[in-house]
Every structure is written in C-alpha cells, then in structure tokens.
MARVOFI-738015 format. One record per residue (C-alpha): residue in three letters; residue number from 1; x, z negated, y negated. Coordinates in Angstrom, 1 decimal. Layout:
<mivexs>
ALA,NUM,X,Z,Y
...
</mivexs>
This chain:
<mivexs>
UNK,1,0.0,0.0,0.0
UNK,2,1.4,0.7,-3.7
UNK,3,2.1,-1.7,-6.4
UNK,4,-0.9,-3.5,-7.2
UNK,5,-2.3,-2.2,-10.5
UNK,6,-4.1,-5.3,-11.3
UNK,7,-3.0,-7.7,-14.1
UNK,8,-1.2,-10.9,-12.9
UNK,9,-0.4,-9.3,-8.8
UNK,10,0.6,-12.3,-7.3
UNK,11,3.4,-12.4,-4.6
UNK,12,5.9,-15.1,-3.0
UNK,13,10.4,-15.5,-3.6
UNK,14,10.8,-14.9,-0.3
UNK,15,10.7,-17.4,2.5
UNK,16,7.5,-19.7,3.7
UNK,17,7.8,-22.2,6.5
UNK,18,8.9,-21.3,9.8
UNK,19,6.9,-22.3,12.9
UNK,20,8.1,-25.9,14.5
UNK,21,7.9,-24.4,17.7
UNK,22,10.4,-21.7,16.3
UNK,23,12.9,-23.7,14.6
UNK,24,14.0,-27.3,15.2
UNK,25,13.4,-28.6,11.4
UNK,26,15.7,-31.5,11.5
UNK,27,18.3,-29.6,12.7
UNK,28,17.3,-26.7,9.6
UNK,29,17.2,-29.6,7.1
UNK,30,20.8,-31.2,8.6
UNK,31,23.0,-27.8,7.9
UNK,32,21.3,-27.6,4.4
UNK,33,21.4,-23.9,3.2
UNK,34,23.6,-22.8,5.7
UNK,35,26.5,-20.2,5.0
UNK,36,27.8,-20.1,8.4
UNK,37,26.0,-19.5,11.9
UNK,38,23.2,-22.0,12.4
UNK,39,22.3,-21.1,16.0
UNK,40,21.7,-24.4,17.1
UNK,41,18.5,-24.6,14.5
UNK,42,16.9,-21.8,17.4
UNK,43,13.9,-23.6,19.9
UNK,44,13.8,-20.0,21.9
UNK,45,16.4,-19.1,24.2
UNK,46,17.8,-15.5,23.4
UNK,47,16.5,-13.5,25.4
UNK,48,13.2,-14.2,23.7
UNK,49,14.2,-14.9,20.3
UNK,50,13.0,-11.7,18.7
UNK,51,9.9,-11.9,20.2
UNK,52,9.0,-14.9,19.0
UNK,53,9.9,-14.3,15.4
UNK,54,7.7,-11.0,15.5
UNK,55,5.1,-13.5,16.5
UNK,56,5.9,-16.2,14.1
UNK,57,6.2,-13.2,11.8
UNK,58,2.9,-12.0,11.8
UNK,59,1.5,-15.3,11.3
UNK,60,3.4,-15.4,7.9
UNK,61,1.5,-12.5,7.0
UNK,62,-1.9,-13.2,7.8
UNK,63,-1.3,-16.8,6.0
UNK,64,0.3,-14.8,2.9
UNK,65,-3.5,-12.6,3.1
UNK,66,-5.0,-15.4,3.7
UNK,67,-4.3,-17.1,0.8
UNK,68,-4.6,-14.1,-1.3
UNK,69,-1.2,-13.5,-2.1
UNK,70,-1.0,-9.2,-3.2
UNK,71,2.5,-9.0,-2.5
UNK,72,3.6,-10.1,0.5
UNK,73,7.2,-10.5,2.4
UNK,74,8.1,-11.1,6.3
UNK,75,8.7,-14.8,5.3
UNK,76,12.5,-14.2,6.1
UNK,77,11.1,-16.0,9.0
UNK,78,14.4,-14.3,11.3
UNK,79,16.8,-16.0,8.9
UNK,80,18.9,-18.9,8.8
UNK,81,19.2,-19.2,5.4
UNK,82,18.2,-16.3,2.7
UNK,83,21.5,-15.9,2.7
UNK,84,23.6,-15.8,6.1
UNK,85,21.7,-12.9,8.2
UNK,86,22.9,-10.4,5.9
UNK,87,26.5,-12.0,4.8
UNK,88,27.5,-12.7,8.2
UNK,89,26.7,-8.8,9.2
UNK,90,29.6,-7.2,7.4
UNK,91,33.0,-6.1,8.0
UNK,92,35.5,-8.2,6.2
UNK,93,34.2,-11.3,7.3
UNK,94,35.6,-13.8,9.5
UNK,95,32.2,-16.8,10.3
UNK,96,34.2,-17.5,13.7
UNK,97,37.1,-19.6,12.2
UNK,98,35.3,-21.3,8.7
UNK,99,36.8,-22.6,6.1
UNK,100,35.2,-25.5,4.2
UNK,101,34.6,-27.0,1.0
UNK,102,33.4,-30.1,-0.5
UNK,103,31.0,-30.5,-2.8
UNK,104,31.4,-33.1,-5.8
UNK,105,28.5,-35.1,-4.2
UNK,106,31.0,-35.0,-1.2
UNK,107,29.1,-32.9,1.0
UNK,108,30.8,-30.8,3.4
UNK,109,29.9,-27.4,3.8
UNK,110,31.6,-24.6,6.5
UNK,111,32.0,-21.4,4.6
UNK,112,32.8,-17.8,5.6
UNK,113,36.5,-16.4,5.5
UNK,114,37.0,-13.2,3.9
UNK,115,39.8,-11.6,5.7
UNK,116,39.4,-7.9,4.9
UNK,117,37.7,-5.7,2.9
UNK,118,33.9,-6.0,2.7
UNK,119,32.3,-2.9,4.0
UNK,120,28.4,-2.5,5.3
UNK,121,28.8,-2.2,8.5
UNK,122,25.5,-0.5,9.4
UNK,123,21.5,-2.0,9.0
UNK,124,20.4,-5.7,9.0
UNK,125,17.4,-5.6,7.8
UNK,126,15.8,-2.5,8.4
UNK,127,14.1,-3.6,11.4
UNK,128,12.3,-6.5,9.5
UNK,129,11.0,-4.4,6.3
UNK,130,9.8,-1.6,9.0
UNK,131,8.0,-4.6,11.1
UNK,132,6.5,-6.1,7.4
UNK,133,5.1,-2.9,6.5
UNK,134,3.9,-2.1,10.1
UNK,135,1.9,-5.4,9.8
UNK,136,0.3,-5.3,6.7
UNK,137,-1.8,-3.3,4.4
UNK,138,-0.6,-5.2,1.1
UNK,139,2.2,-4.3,-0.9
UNK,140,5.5,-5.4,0.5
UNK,141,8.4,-6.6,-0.2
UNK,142,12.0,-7.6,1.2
UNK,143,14.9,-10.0,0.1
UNK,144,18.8,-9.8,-0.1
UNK,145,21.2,-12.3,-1.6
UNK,146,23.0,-10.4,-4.5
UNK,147,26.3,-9.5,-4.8
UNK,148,27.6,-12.2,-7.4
UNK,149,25.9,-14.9,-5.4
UNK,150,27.7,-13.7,-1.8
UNK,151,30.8,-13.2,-4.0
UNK,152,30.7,-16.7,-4.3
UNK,153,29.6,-18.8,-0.8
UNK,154,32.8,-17.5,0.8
UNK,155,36.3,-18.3,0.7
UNK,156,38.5,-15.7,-1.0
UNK,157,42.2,-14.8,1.5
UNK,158,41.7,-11.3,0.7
UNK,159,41.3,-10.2,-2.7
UNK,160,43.6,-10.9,-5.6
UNK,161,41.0,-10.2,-8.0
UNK,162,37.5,-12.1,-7.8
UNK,163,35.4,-9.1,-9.5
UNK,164,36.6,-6.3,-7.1
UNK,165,35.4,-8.6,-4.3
UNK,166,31.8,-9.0,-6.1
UNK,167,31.8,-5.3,-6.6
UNK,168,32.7,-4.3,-3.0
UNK,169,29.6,-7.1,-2.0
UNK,170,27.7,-5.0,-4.4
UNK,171,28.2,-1.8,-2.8
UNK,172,27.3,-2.8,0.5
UNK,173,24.3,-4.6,-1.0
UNK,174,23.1,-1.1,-2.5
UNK,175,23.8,0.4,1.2
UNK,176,21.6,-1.5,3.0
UNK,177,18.4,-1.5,0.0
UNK,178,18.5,2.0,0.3
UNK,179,18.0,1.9,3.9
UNK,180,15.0,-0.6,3.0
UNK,181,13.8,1.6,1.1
UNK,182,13.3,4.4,3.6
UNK,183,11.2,2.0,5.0
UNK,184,8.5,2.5,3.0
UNK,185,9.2,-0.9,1.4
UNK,186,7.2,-1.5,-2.4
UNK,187,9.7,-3.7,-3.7
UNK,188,13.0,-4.8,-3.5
UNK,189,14.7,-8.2,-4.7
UNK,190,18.5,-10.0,-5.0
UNK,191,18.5,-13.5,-5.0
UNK,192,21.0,-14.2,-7.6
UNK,193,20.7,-18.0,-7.8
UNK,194,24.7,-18.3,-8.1
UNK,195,24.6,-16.9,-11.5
UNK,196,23.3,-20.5,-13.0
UNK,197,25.6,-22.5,-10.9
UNK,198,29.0,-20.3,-12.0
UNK,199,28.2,-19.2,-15.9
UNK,200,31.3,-18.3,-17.0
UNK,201,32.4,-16.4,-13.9
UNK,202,28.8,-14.6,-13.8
UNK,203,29.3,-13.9,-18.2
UNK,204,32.3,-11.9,-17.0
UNK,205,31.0,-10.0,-14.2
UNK,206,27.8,-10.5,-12.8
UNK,207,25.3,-8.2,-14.5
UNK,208,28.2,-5.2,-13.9
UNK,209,27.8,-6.2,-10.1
UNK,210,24.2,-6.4,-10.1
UNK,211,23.6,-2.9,-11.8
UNK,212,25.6,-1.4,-9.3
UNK,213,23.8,-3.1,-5.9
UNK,214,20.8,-1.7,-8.2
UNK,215,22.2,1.7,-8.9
UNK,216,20.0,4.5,-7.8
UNK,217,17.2,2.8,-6.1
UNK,218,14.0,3.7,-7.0
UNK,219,10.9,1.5,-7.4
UNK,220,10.7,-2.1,-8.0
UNK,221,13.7,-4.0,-8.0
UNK,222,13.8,-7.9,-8.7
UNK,223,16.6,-10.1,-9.4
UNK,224,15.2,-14.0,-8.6
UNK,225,17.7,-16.8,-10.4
UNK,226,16.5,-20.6,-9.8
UNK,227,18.0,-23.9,-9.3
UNK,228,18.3,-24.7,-5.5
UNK,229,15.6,-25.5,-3.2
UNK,230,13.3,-28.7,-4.1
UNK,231,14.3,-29.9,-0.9
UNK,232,18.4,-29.9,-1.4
UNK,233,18.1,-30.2,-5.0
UNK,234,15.9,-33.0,-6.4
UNK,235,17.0,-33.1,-10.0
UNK,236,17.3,-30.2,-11.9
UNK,237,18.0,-29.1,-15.4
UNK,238,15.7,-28.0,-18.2
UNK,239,17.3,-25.1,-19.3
UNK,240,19.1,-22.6,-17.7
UNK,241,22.9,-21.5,-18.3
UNK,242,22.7,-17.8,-17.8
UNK,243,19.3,-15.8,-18.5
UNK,244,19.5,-14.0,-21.3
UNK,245,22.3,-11.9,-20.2
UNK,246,19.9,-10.9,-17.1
UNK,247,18.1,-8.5,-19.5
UNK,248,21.0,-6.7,-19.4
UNK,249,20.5,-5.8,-15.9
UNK,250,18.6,-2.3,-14.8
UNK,251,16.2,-4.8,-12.3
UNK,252,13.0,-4.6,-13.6
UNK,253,11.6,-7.5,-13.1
UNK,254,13.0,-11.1,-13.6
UNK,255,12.5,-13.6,-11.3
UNK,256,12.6,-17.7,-12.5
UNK,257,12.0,-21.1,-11.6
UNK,258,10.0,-22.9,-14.0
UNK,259,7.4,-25.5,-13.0
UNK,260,9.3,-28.1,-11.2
UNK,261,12.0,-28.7,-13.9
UNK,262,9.4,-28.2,-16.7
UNK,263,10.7,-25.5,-18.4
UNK,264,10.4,-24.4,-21.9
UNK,265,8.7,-20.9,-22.1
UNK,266,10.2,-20.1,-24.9
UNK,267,12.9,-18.9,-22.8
UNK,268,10.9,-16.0,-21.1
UNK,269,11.4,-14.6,-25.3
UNK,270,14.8,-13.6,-24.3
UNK,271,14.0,-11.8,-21.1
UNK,272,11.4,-8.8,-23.6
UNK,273,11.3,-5.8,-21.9
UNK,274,11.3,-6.9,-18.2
UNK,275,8.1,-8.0,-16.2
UNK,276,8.8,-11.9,-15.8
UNK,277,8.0,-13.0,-12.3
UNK,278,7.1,-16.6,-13.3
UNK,279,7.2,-19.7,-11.0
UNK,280,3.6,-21.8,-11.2
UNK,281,4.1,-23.9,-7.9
UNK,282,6.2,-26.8,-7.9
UNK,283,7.7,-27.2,-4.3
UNK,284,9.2,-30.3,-5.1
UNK,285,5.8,-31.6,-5.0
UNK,286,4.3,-32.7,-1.6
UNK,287,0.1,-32.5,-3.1
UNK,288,-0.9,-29.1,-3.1
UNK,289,-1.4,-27.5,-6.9
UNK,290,-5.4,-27.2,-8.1
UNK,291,-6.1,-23.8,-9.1
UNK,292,-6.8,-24.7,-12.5
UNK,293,-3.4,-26.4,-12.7
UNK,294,-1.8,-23.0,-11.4
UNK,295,-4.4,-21.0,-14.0
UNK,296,-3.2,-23.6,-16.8
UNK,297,0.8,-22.9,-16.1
UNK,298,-0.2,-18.6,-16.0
UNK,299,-1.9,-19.4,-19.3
UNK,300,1.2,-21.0,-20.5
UNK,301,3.3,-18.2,-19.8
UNK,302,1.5,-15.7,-21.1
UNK,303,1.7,-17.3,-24.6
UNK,304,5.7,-15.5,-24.5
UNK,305,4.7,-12.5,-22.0
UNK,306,1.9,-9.8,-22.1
UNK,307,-0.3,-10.1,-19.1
UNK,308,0.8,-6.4,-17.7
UNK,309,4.1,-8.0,-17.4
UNK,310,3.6,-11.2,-15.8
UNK,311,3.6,-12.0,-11.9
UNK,312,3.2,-15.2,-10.5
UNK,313,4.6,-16.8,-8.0
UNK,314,6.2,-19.8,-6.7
UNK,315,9.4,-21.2,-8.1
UNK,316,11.7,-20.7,-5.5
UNK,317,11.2,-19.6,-1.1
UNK,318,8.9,-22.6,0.2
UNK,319,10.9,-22.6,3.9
UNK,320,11.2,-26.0,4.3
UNK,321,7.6,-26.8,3.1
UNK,322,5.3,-28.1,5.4
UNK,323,3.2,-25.2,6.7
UNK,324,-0.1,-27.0,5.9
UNK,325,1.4,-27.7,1.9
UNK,326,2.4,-24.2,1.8
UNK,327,-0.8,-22.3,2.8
UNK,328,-2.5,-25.0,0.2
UNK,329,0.1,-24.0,-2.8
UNK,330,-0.2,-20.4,-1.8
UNK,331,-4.1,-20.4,-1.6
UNK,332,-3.9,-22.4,-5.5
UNK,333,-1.6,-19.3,-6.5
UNK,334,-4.4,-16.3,-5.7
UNK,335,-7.3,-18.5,-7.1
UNK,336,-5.2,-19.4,-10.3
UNK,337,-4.4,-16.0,-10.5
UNK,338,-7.7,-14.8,-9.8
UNK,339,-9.1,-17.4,-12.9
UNK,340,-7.0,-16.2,-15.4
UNK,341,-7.7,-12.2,-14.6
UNK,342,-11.1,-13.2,-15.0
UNK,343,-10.9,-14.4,-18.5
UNK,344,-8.5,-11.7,-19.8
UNK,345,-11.1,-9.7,-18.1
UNK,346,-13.9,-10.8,-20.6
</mivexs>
C-alpha cells in the first residue's frame, strides 16, 4: 500500500515486544542493547528459529493493525538489538574475539572488532521487508542503524581515520536499503541515535555520512535520533545536543524523542522543511497513554509544524515493553491521531 495520504499517518520507531515464548526477557534485559552476539536471549532451538519469528512476526502485524497504527514495520522481531543483525553481517568485522569497553556508570559492554575494511557483504534484511510486505496491506516500513551510529559501537584497529570508517559504514548502509527497496518497501529509516551521544564527532561528520547511506534512494527515508531506551536510560535530558544540523540531511523526515523527557517544541522550529515524525508515547511510563493525552501532545506539536508534515509515533522502539502496555500505548496513538484529524477536519 502507498504512503498514507491522510493528515497525521501514524506509524511506530521500529521495534514492539517480542513474544516471551520467543525470547527469554531477562536474559534480553541482562545484555542491555547488545553489540555483540546475544544468542543465548533465543527460547527456539535453530533449527526452528526462523519459523518462529515468521510467526511471532505476523503477530506484530496484526497487533500494529489492530491498534490502528497506518505504517507499520516487522517489529524487528528477528533482532537482537536494532542494531547487531545488520553490524554483525559485514566483512571487516571480527564479533568472535570482542573487545570491551566501560561505561562511566562502569558497565561493561563486549564490542565488535573492526579488523578490515567494512564492505556489505550481501542481503540482511531483504528477507524481512519482503515477509512485512507479504503480510500486510498497510504501508510498510523497515529499520537500519546509520552509519555514524555503527561507526561508533565498535572498536576501531583498522582505520587511521574515524570518518573514512563512518563513510565506508555508509556505503554498505546504502547497499543494503537499496535492496530494501526492491522489496516494495514504503519507507525506509536509520537509527541515528549516536549522533546525540558523540556531538562533536557527529558536527564534523555525521550528516556527510548520512547523505551518502541516503544517496539515491528514492521514497521516504527517515533518520530517528533519541535518547536510549526508557528501559536502559531512565534520566534523560531536555534538550538535545545535535538537531538542527539534521536539517541538513537529504532524509525527509526527522525522527525525535520528545514525551518522556518533556521536550520543548520549540525545537521542532529548527527542523522547517522536513516532515517531523514526533514522539507522543512515553515508554518510560508503565500506565498506558489516554487518547486525549496522545491528542493533547499532537496538538502541541503542531503549534511549530503544519499538520501535512507531522507523524506520530512513539518516542523510541517499545521492545522491551510489556506486550499488553504496548498494544494499549499503540491503540492511544491511532485514537489520538484519529481525534486530532477529526478537528482539523472541521
């Protein structure tokens, strides 16, 4: 199905909760946001792995449908992180023998190696968009992490220069959207949350990287920036440290977090010019939003953005949500939606 014409098309980040019969979520919620392999996160032996996410899957369809959501992903239900499926895929890379860093909280976190040049290697996520669109008749779309953002969860043994890593990530990125797109995929997006978290690194380089992951793919293309998921990161800032310069970038459409930490609106001023893909669902509450609550935050940002180019949506992937919160957030989302089309409607 085409881009919804509608005002205010509402559509998830990415990822909703994966099955408990699917994933052990203790396990998920003990490696964090892995970079690394997480295999050990798996409740289905291998042989019927695939299988059961098809199945598991299609349930994150219908519940997306269900709740009236118009553009709908796969729920990176197949993925260990948003991140890893696709990082771990590609020549260069060496997930075997990790390195690790610490974090200033002291957190330990295992880390990829890159050992040789990073080159895409062939499809990782083909099979998913083709199954999404198979299984749906809404508008679709799929997920990558973006260039700057793989650039940094790695450690660097490789490259002398930081940037022509980040630009090599970016052409591999732009390999494998446009076999995505030959899917018959609606929209594309690059999770680009990396971008807050490393300012001065992302000031130099970032947006360069990110045109070119972008560069020649038609369609809509997203770039999603937030602050970490409400279940790793509990307090988070006001403000962000790198937005404006994201209207430099040829994605259409801006993706931000902005109803957990409050944000001010005012903000969205700096982003003129690109559809503003607006989060209204607070994930790092456990109560489910009302609809007029959702409707309230829509109307909020539409005091900075013209309706034709607003989209809500939740503030970040809602994976380690409970299932039951999710499908209750999700179903707030559509009938918020649906209460504000109906006034600008008349």
């Amino acid at each position: 199905m085409p881009y919804p014409t509608h005002l205010l098309p509402t559509t998830v980040v990415g990822s909703t909760p994966q099955p408990e019969w699917l994933v052990d979520r203790a396990t998920l919620h003990q490696h964090g946001v892995p970079r690394t392999h997480a295999h050990d996160m798996w409740r289905v032996a291998d042989d019927l792995l695939e299988q059961a996410q098809d199945d598991a899957t299609i349930l994150a369809i219908r519940s997306m449908e269900r709740a009236g959501i118009d553009i709908v992903t796969d729920g990176e239900i197949r993925r260990e992180s948003y991140s890893n499926r696709f990082a771990l895929a590609l020549d260069g890379i060496d997930a075997d023998q990790p390195a690790e860093i610490v974090s200033q909280s002291g957190r330990r976190t295992p880390v990829p190696r890159v050992v040789g040049p990073i080159r895409h290697r062939g499809p990782v996520e083909v099979r998913d968009a083709a199954f999404l669109c198979a299984n749906t008749d809404r508008a679709t779309k799929i997920t990558l992490p973006g260039p700057f953002t793989l650039s940094q969860q790695v450690r660097n043994e490789f490259y002398a220069d930081e940037e022509e890593l980040a630009m090599d990530y970016a052409v591999a990125v732009n390999q494998e959207l446009r076999a995505l797109k030959a899917t018959g995929v609606d929209v594309v997006q690059l999770d680009e949350p990396w971008v807050r978290a490393a300012p001065e690194k992302a000031t130099r380089y970032s947006v360069r990287a990110i045109n070119r992951a972008l560069e020649g793919i038609e369609g809509t293309t997203v770039v999603h920036v937030c602050f970490g998921y409400a279940a790793v990161v509990a307090q988070k800032p006001s403000g962000y440290s790198f937005l404006p310069q994201l209207a430099d970038t040829v994605a259409q459409q801006i993706s931000i977090e902005a109803a957990q930490p409050k944000l001010d609106l005012g903000v969205l001023r700096d982003l003129a010019g690109k559809t503003v893909m607006l989060g209204v669902l607070d994930l790092g509450d456990p109560a489910a939003e009302s609809a007029e609550a959702v409707a309230a935050r829509i109307r909020a940002g539409l005091r900075f953005v013209d309706p034709t180019h607003l989209v809500p949506a939740p503030d970040c992937g809602m994976k380690y949500l409970p299932r039951d919160v999710a499908f209750a957030k999700l179903r707030a989302l559509g009938e918020g939606a649906a209460i504000v089309r109906r006034e600008l409607a008349g």
